[in-house]
C-alpha positions as CSV (number, residue, x, y, z in Angstrom):
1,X,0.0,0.0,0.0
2,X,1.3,4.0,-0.8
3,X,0.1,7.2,-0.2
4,X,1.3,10.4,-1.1
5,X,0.4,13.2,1.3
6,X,2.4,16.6,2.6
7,X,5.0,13.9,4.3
8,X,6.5,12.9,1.0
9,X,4.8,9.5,0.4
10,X,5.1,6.5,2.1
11,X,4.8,2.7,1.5
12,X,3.6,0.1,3.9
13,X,6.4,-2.9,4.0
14,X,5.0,-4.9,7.0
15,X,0.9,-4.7,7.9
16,X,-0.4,-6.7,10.5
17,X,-4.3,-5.6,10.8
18,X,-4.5,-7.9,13.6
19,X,-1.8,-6.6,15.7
20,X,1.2,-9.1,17.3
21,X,2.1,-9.3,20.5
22,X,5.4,-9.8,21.5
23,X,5.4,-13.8,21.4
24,X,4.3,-13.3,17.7
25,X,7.6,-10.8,16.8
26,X,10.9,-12.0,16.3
27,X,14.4,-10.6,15.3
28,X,17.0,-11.9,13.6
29,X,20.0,-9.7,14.1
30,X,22.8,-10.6,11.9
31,X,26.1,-8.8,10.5
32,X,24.7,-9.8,6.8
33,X,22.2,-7.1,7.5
34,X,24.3,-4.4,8.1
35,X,24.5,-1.9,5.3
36,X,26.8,-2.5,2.6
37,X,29.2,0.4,1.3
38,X,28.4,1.9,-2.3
39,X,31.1,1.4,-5.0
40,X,31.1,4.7,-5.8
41,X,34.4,5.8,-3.6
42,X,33.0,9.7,-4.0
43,X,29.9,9.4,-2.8
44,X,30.9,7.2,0.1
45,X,33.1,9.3,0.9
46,X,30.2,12.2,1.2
47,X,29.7,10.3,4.1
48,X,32.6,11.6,6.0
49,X,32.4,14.6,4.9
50,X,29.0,15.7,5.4
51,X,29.4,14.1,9.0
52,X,32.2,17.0,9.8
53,X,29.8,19.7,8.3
54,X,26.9,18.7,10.6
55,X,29.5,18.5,13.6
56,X,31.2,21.7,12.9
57,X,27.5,23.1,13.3
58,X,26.5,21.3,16.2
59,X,29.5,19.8,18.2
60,X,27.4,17.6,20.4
61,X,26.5,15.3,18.1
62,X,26.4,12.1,19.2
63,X,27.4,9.4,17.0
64,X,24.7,6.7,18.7
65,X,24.5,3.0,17.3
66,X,21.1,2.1,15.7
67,X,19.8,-0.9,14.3
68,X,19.2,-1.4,10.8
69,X,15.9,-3.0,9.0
70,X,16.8,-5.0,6.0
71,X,13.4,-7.2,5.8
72,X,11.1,-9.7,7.6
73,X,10.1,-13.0,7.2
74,X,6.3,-14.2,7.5
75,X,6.4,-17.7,9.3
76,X,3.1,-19.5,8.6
77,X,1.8,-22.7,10.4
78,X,2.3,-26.1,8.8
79,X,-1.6,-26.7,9.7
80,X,-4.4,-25.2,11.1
81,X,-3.6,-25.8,14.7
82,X,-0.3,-23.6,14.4
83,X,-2.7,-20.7,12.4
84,X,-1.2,-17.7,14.3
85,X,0.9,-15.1,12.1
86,X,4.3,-14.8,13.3
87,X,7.1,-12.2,11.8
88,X,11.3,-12.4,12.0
89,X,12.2,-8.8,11.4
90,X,16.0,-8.8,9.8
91,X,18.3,-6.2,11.4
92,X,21.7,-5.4,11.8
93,X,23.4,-2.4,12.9
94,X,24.3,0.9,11.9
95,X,25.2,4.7,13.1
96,X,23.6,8.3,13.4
97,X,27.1,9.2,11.4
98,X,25.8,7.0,8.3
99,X,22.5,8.1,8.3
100,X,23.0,11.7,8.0
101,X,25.2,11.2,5.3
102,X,23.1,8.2,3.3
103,X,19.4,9.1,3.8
104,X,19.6,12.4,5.2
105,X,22.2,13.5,2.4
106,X,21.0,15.7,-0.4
107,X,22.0,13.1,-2.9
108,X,20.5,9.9,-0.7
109,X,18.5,9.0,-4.6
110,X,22.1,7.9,-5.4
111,X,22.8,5.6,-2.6
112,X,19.5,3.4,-3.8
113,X,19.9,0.9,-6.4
114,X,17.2,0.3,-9.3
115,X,15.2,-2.8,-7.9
116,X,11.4,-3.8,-7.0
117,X,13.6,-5.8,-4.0
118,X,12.9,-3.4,-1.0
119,X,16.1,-4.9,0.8
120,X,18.4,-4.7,-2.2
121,X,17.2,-1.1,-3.3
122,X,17.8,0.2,0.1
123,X,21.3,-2.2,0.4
124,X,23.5,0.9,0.5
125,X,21.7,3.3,3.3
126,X,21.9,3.5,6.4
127,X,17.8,2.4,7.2
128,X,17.6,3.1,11.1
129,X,14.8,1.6,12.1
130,X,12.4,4.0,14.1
131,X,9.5,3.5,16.2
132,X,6.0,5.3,16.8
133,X,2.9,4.2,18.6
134,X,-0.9,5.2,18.5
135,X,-1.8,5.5,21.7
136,X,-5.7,5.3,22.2
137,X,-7.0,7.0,25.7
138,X,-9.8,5.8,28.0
139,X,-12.3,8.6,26.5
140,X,-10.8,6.5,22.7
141,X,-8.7,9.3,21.4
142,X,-5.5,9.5,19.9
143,X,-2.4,10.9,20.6
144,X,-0.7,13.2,18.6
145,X,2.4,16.0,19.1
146,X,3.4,18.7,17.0
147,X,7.3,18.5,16.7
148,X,9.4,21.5,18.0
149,X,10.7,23.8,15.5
150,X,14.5,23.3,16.7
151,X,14.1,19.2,15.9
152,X,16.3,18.0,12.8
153,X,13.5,15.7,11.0
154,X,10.5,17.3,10.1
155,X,10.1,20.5,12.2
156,X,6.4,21.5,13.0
157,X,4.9,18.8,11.8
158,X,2.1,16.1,13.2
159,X,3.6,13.0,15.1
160,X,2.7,9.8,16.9
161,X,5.3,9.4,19.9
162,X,8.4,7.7,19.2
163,X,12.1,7.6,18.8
164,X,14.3,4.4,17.8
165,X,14.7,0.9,19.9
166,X,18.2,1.3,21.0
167,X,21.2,-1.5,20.5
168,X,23.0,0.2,23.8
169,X,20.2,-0.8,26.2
170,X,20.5,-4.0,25.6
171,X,24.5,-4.3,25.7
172,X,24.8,-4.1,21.6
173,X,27.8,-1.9,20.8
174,X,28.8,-3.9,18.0
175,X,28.3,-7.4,16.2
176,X,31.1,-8.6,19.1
177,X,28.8,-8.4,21.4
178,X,26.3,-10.9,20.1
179,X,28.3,-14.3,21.3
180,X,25.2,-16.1,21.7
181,X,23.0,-15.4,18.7
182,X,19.7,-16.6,20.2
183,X,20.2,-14.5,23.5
184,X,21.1,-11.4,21.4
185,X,17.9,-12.1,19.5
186,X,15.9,-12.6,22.0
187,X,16.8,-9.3,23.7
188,X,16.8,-7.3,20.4
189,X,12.9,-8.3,19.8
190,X,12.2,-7.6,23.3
191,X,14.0,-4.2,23.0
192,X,11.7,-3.4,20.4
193,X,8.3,-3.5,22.4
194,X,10.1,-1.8,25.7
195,X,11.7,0.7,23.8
196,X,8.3,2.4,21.9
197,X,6.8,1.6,25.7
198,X,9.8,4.3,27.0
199,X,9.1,7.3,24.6
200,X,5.7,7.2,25.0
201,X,6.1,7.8,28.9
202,X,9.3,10.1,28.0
203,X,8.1,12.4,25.3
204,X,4.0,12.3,26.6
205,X,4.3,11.7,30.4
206,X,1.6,9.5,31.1
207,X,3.1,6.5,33.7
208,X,4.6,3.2,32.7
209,X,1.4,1.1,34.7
210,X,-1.4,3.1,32.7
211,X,-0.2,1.5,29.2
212,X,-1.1,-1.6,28.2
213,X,1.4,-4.0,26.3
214,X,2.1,-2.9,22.8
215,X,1.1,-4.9,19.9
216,X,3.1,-4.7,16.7
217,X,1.1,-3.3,13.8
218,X,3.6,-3.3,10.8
219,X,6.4,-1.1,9.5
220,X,6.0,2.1,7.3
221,X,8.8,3.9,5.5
222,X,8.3,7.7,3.6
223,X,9.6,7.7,-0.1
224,X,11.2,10.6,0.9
225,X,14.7,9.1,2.2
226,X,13.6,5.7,2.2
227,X,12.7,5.9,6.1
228,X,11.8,2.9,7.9
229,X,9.5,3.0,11.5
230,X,7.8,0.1,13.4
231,X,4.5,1.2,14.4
232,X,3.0,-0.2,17.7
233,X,-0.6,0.6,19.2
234,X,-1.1,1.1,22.8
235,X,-4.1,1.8,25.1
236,X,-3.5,3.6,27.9
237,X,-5.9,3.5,30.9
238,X,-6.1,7.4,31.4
239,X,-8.5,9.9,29.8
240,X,-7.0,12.5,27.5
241,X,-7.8,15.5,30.0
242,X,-5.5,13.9,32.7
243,X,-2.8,13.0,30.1
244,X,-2.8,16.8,29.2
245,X,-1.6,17.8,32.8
246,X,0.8,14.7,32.7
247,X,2.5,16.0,29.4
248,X,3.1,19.2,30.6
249,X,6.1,18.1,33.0
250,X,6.7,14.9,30.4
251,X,11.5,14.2,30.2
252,X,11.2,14.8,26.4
253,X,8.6,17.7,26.6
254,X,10.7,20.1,23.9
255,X,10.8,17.9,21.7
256,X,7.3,18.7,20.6
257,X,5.3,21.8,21.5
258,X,2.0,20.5,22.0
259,X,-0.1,17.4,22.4
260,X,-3.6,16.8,20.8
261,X,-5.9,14.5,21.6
262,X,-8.4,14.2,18.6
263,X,-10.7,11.5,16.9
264,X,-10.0,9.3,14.4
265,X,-12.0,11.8,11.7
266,X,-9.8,14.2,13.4
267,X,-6.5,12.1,12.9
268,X,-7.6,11.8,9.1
269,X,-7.2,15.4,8.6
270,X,-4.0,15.9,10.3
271,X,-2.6,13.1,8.7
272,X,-1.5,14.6,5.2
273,X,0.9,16.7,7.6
274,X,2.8,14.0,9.1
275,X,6.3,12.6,7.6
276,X,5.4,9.9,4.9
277,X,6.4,7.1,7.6
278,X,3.9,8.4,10.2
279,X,0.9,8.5,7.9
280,X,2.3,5.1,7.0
281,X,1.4,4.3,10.8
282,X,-2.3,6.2,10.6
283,X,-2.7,4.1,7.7
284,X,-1.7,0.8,9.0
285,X,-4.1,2.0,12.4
286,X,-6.7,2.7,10.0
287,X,-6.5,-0.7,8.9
288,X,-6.7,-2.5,11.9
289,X,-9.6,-0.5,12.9
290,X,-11.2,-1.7,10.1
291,X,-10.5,-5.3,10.4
């Protein structure tokens, strides 16, 4: 599925109307995902180079590992007894460093290689793999924040909460560290429901025991600089008027300027002025509404 609103586009690469709990999501975190350098010595060398530019600007960047989405794998039962969807999402690592300078550069079209093979397209970028939630109140509205206007990405604009799942909270620094594959994996797929759990309650407030477990709805990524986010939902046991006075003293507060709390025909109309990837998530919520 695409769209094409004021976000640049997006595509849907993962849907799961149904939502998946954690049981359901697995990860698969492997050096063969990490990104592979482009031929072109020039333009990988851009890298570097835009890198410095950014830190002469702003010295305390941080240079923070990520994890990288190369794919998923749909596990089906061998009979009817075993007929519950199950998804292996394919990640390795990468870096803030590569990501400005692959799908944050002005020439990122050049880092993408002609393909209808998502994976092998995107083989040469950097592909963080972000996270956002829709979080649905007591009272059954949704949360929204308008971004700060001093925010790199998308300044001004509509968002669900979210941020990234992070390889350093769960001892990840580099491939090293991954000894014991199925341990690693098993605390990488875990790190991905905690994580979106964390910047809800960090950039919106509300507490950790007024959210209910998240369930997996699918990954989204703009066509704007190929973008990838894993988008959860969430109920949270509070109505929106108490999570107003909760945001107000939320850790990530200025990061966004204000929070909304609207309707799903409310949503709809904000949604055209969202990044691509986050209309990607209203229309993968939109989806498993309707299922």
């Amino acid at each position: 599925m695409d769209g094409d609103g004021g976000g640049g586009g997006f595509r849907l690469l993962l849907s799961c109307p149904t939502g998946l709990s954690l049981s359901q999501v697995s990860v698969i975190f492997d050096e063969s995902y990490d990104r592979i350098p482009h031929p072109d010595v020039d333009l990988e060398n851009s890298i570097a180079e835009i890198w410095d530019q950014r830190l002469r600007r702003n010295p305390s960047l941080y240079n923070g590992k990520k994890f990288r989405y190369a794919g998923h794998i749909w596990h089906t039962g061998s009979d009817a007894s075993e007929n519950v969807p199950r998804v292996s999402l394919l990640l390795g690592l990468t870096e803030y460093r590569t990501f400005v300078g692959t799908n944050l550069s002005p020439s990122w079209e050049k880092f993408l290689v002609p393909s209808e093979d998502e994976p092998m397209r995107c083989k040469h970028s950097s592909n963080p793999l972000g996270n956002g939630a829709v979080v649905e109140t007591s009272d059954k509205k949704i949360l929204v924040l308008k971004r700060s206007n001093n925010v790199g990405e998308f300044p001004g604009h509509f968002v669900f909460p979210g941020g990234h799942p992070e390889p350093h909270e769960v001892g990840i620094r580099s491939h090293k560290d991954s000894v014991d594959r199925d341990t690693s994996n098993k605390k990488v797929s875990q790190e991905m429901f905690d994580s979106i759990i964390r910047e809800v309650v960090e950039e919106i407030g509300v507490p950790v025991n007024s959210l209910n477990d998240p369930v997996f709805i699918g990954i989204s990524r703009r066509e704007l600089n190929v973008r990838p986010t894993a988008f959860f939902f969430i109920e949270c046991s509070l109505h929106s008027k108490d999570i107003q006075e909760l945001y107000c003293s939320a850790q990530d507060g200025f990061e966004s300027t204000q929070l909304y709390a609207v309707s799903l025909d409310e949503l709809e109309s904000m949604a055209h002025k969202m990044p691509g990837c986050h209309e990607g998530g209203f229309a993968m919520y939109k989806l498993m509404v309707d299922d």
